[in-house]
N, C-alpha and C positions, 0 to 999 in steps of 0.2 A: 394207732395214728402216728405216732414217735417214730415209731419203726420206718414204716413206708417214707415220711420224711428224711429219715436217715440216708433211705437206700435211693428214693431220689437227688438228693445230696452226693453223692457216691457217687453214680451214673452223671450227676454235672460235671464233676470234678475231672473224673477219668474222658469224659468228651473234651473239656478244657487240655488236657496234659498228652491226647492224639490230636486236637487240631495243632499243637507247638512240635510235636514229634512228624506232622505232616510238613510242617514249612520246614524244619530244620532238612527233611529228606529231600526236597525240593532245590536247596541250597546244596547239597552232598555233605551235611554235617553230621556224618552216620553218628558220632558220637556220642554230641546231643541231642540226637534221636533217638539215639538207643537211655539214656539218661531218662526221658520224658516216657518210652513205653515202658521202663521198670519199675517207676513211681507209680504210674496205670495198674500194674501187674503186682505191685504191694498192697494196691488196693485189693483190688480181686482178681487173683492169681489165675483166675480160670477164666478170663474174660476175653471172648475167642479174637475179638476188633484188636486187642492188644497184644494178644500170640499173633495172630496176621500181621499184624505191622512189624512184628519183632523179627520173623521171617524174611519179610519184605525185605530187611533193611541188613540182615546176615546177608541174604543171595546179592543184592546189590553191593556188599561190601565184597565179596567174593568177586563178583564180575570185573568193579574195579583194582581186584589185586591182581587178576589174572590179564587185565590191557595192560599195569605197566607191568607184572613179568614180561610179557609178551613184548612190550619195546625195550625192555632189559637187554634182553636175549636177540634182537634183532641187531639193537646195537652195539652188544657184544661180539656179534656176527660179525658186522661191516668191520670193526676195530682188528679184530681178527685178521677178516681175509686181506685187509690193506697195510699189517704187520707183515705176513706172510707172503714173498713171492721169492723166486727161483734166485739168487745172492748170485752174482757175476764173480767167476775165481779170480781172486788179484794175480795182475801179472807177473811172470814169473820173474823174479832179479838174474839179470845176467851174473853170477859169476865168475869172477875170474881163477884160470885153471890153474891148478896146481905146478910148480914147479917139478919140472923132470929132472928125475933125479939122473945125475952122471954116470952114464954106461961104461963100464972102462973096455975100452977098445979090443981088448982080447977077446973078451968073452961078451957072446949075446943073451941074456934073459930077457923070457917072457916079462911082463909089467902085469900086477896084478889089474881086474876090474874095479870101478868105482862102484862104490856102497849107493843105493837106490836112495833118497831124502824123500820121506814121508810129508804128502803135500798139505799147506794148513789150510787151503782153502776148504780142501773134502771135509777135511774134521768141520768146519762150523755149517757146513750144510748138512753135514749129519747129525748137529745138534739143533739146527732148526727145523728137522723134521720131527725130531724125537721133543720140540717144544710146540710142534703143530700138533701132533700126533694127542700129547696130555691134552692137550688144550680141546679138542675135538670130542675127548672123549669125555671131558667134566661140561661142555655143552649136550650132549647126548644124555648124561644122567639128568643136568639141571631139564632139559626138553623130557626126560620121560619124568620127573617129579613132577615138573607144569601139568604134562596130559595126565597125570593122577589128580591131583588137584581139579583139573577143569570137569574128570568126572565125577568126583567126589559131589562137586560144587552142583552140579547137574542133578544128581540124587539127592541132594539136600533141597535143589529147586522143584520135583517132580515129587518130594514127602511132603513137601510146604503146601504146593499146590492142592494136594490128592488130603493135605488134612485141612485144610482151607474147604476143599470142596465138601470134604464129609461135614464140617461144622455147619457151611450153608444148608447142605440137604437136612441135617436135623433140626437146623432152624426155622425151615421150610414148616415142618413136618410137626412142631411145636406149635407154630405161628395158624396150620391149617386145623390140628387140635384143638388149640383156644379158639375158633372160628367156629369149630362144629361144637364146643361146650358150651361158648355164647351163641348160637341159635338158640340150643338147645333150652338156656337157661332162660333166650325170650322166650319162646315160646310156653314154657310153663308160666312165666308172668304174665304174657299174654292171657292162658288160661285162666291164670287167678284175679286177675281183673277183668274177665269175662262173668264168674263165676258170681264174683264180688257186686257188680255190676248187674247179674237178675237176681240177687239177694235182697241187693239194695230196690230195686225196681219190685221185688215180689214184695215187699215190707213197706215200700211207698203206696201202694194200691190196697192191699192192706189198711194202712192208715187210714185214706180217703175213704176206706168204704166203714170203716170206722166212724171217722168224723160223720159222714152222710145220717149214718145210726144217730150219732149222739145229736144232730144237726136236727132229726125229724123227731127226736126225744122233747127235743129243747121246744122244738117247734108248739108240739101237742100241750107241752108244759104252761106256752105263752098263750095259746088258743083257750085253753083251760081258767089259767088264771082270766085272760081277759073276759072269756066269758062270767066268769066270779064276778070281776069289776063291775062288767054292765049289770048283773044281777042287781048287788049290792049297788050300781048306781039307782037303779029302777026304785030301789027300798025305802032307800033314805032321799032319793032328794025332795025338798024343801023349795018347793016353789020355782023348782029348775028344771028344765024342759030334759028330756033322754037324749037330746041332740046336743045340749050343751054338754052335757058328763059326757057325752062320745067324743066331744071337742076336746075337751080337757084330756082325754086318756090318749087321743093323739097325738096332741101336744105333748107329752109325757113321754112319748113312744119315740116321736121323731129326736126330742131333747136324747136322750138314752143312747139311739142308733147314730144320731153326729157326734158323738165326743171320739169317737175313730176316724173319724172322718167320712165314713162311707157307710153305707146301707146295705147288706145282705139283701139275697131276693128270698129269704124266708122272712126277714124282717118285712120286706115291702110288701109280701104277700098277707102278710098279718093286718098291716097300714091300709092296704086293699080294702082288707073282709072287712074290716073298723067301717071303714068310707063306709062302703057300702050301706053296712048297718045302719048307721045315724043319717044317712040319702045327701051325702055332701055332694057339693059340685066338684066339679073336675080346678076352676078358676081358685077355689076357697082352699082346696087340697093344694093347690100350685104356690099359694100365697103360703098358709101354713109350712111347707116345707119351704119354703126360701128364706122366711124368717128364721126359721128352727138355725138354717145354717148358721145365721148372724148372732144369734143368740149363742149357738156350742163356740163362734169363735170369741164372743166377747167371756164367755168361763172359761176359754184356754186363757186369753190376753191376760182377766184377773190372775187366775192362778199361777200366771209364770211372774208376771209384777208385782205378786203379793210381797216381795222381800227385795223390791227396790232391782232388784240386777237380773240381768239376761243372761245365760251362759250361754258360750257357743253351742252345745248340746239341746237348748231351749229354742234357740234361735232359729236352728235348721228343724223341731220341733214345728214351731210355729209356720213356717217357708211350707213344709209337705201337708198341712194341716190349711193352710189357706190353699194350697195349688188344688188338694182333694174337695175345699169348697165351692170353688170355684171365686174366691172372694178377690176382686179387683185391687189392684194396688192402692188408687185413694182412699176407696172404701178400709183397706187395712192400716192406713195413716192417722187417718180420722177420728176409728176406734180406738188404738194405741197410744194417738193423744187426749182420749178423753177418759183414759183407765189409766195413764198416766198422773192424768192431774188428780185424779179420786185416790190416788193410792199417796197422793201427796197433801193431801188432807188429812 
């Protein structure tokens, strides 16, 4: 029990430390997102909600490295191309020419040619080509490490996915397992409280047919005895009639069958044959058994008042004990005040 507590404990905590790892990614706080899935992932390293989030939150870091490469690089572009255009040559300085030197009149010489001056403007257009040119070429590298990286980034999104997907399918596949084991396991309980259930029902009818036996044991027992009775009433009585000692022995009978409250129909078949025997009226039997009730409740009433107090266990005693005699509410006022006052003597 400790245990399964434990590990539902675990399972809150790490749902607690993804739903804070989901709002920080929501805000772009990869950091604290990544912070909140590794505390997850301490807990239980294998815990695939928390590899997926951890994925998640690489590829989205990734995507956002690669938009601002991407306006790095464009706006290293435009700076670029708007550094670089075609330099207008500075005009040329007039000069002024050399002094001629003095021909002496006799004699004519040629004059040498003037030396050509290397112009400055070419040199610095030659140096901004050859500063366009680097420049060109360290965006070409930095463009081909970008599109490395974007596919890198791409395969790292299409592993994520594809082991994100494998985790679902064996999730699936776990989830459809436990599903076929829990049938599985109802239906054998089903079984065994089927099983259970004509055990109990073959063992219940059993019983009754049991009781039925000891019921018609009992029965012959009392037919027996009471025929004893009337014998021995026949014997001895003393100036008393066979109908009076049948009186008395159902009186006796019906006393006996009310302190339950109720009357068996082997008990009343007994009370019948009795009637019968000693030629009682139907009015005299009616009366006999009315009183008998009043009588079995005034020996509950004593017997519960004999020590002055009612327990609630007495109480609801007495409530099912009058409901079963049919005894009226005044009628059970009237007695319980007059066993009251007796017991107060």
């Amino acid at each position: 029990m400790a245990i399964g507590t434990e590990k539902d404990s675990q399972k809150k905590m790490i749902g607690e430390l993804l739903k804070a790892a989901d709002r920080h990614i929501k805000s772009a706080e990869w950091t604290k997102a990544l912070d909140e899935v590794g505390k997850a992932l301490a807990i239980e390293p294998n815990n695939m909600y928390a590899m997926a989030y951890k994925d998640r939150i690489n590829v989205s870091i990734n995507e956002e490295k690669k938009k601002a490469d991407d306006e790095k690089i464009k706006k290293l572009a435009e700076e670029k191309k708007a550094e670089v255009k075609p330099a207008e040559p500075p005009a040329e300085e007039k000069k002024p020419d050399p002094p001629k030197p003095e021909v002496p009149k006799q004699e004519t010489k040629p004059t040498a040619p003037a030396t050509p001056v290397k112009d400055d403007s070419t040199a610095r257009v030659e140096s901004l080509r050859q500063e366009f040119a680097a420049t060109q070429a360290k965006l070409q590298r930095e463009v081909a490490q970008l599109t490395m990286q974007l596919k890198e980034s791409q395969a790292l999104k299409e592993a994520t996915e594809k082991n994100l997907n494998g985790q679902i399918i064996v999730l699936q596949q776990e989830v459809s397992a436990a599903k076929q084991n829990a049938d599985k396991s109802d239906n054998k309980e089903l079984e065994a409280v089927k099983k259970e259930f004509e055990a109990l029902k073959a063992k219940q009818h059993k019983d009754i047919e049991s009781a039925k036996e000891i019921a018609r044991a009992e029965m012959l027992t009392q037919v027996a005895v009471l025929q004893k009775e009337l014998e021995e009433a026949k014997k001895t009585a003393e100036g008393t009639s066979l109908q009076k000692q049948g009186e008395m022995i159902l009186k006796n009978m019906f006393h006996k069958a009310w302190q339950d409250g109720s009357i068996t129909n082997d008990e009343r078949a007994l009370m019948l044959l009795l009637k019968g025997a000693i030629e009682m009226t139907e009015s005299k039997f009616g009366e006999m058994e009315s009183a008998s009730k009043n009588d079995a409740y005034i020996n509950a009433l004593r017997t519960v008042w004999s020590d002055g107090v009612v327990t609630p266990e007495e109480s609801d005693f007495l409530t099912s004990l009058r409901e079963k005699l049919s005894i009226p509410a005044d009628e059970h006022f009237r007695l319980e005040s007059q066993i009251r006052k007796e017991v107060k003597k």
